[in-house]
N, C-alpha and C positions, 0 to 999 in steps of 0.2 A: 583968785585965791580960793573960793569956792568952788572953783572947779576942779581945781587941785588935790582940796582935802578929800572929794566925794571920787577924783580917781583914783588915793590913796586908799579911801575906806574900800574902795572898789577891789583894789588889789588885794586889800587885807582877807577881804571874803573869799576872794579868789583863793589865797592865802592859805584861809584856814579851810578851805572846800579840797584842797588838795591837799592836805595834811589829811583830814580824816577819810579821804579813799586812797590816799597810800597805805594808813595805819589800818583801812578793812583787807584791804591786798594784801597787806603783809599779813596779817591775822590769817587769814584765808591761804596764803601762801605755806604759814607757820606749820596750820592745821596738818593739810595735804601730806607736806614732808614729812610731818609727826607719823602721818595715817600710813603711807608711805613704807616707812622704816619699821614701822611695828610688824606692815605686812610679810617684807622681809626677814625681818626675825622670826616670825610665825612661820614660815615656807621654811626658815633653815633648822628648825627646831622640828618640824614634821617629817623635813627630810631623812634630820637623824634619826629620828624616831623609827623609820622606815626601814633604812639602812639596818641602823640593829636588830628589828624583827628578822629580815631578809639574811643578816648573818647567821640567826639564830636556827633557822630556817635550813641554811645551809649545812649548818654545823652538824643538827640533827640528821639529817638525810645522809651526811657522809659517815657518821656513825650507824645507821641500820644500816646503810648499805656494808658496812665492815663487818656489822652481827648477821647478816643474811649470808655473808660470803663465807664467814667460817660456820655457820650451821650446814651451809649446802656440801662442803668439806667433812664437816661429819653424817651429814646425811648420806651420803656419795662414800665414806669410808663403810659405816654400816651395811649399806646394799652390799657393797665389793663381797664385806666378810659372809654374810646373812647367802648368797651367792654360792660362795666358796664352800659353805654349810652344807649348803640346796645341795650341790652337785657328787660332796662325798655320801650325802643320805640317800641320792637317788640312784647313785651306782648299787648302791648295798640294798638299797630296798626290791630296788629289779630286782638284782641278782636273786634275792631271799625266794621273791614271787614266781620266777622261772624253776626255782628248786622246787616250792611246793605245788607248781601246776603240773612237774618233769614225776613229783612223788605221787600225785592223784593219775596221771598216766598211767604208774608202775602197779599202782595197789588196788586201782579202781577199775582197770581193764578197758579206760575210754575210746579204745579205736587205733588199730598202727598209724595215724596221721596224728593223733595226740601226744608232743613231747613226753619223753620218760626218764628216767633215771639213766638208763644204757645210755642214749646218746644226746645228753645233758654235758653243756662243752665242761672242758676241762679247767674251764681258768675258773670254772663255776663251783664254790664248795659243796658237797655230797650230805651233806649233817647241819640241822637246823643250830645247834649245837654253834655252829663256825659263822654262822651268819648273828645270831644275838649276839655272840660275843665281841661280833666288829660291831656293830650298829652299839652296843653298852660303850666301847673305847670311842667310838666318834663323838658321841651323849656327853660323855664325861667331857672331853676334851675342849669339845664348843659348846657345851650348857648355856654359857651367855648369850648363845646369838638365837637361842629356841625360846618361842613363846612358852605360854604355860601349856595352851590348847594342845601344841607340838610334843611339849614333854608328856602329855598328860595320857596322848595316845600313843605314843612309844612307849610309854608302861604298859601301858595295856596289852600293847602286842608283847613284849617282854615277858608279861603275862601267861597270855596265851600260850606263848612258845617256850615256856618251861614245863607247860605239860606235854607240848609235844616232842619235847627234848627224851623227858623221861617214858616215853611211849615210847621215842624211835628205838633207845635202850633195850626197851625190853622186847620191841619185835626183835633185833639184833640179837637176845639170848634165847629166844623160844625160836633160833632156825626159822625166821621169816614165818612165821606165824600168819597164816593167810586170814585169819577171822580178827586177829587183835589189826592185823596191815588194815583191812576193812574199815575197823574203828577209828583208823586217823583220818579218814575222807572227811567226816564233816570242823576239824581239827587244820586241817591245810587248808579248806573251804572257809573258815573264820580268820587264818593267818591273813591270807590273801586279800579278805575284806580288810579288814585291819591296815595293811601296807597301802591301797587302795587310800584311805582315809588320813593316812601320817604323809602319802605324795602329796595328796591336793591340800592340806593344812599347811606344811612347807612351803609350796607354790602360792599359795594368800597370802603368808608371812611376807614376800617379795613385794609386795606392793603394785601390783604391774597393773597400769589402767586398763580396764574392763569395755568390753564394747556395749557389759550388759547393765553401765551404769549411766 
């Protein structure tokens, strides 16, 4: 009988010793799973987090690249015009400058190999007069595409060649006047510098990369 009760207390211990390392396993087990799933939500919550920066990310990038696309379109329309500018100011400014180097030939006596008036081509206008007046209608017409530096010496030659306008005049009425012809040497010497200064202002205005920068 005693041996009995002390195998029953025996199992009761047993008993209750495996009761309380199941209920620390499970505890232990509980924990983990808890640790477990929190980490889970924490990874899928960082993800979004990620996710939405990385859209945000995207979103902005495909917007400058639409604001660069259409700047380069108008940067690219500008040059086309600014161009277009360049090339009717550079026909007329030649032209102007082969007239006044053709008239310092005529009146200054530089040499038979120095162009002159006589065989100054024909498509070339003969009267300073014919050249301000196209270079004022090209001015007017494309003013928007000319800096200020551009307009600023195109006045000035504008300038200049309304006195030689009214010089050419009056040699024209005094029968070629060989001492007033004289006095426009230094007069087409100033044009020519002048034209010299509104090409390469124009040609800066272009933008064109430099090998000297």
């Amino acid at each position: 009988m005693d041996s009995i009760l002390i195998g029953l207390q025996i199992l009761v211990l047993l008993a209750i010793g495996c009761i309380f390392l199941f209920r620390k396993y499970l505890f232990s087990y509980s924990a983990e799973k808890g640790k477990n799933l929190a980490t889970k939500e924490d990874i899928e919550e960082i993800t979004r987090k990620v996710e939405e920066v990385k859209s945000g990310y995207v979103a902005e990038i495909e917007r400058l690249k639409v604001d660069l696309s259409v700047l380069s379109r108008k940067h690219n329309i500008l040059l086309d015009e600014k161009i277009r500018v360049f090339k009717k100011l550079q026909k007329r400014l030649v032209e102007f400058k082969k007239y006044c180097e053709a008239a310092l030939g005529s009146y200054d006596e530089r040499g038979e190999f120095h162009p002159n008036l006589e065989f100054l081509s024909k498509d070339i206008d003969k009267a300073s007069l014919q050249h301000i007046t196209a270079l004022h209608e090209i001015e007017q017409e494309d003013f928007i595409f000319l800096s200020k530096k551009s307009r600023s010496l195109l006045s000035e030659l504008h300038g200049n060649c309304s006195i030689m306008c009214n010089m050419e005049m009056a040699i024209f009425g005094e029968d070629n006047d060989s001492e007033m012809a004289r006095s426009m040497i230094p007069v087409y010497e100033s044009a020519m510098s002048n034209i010299n200064s509104c090409l390469q202002s124009l040609y800066e205005e272009l933008e064109f990369p430099s090998s000297d920068k």
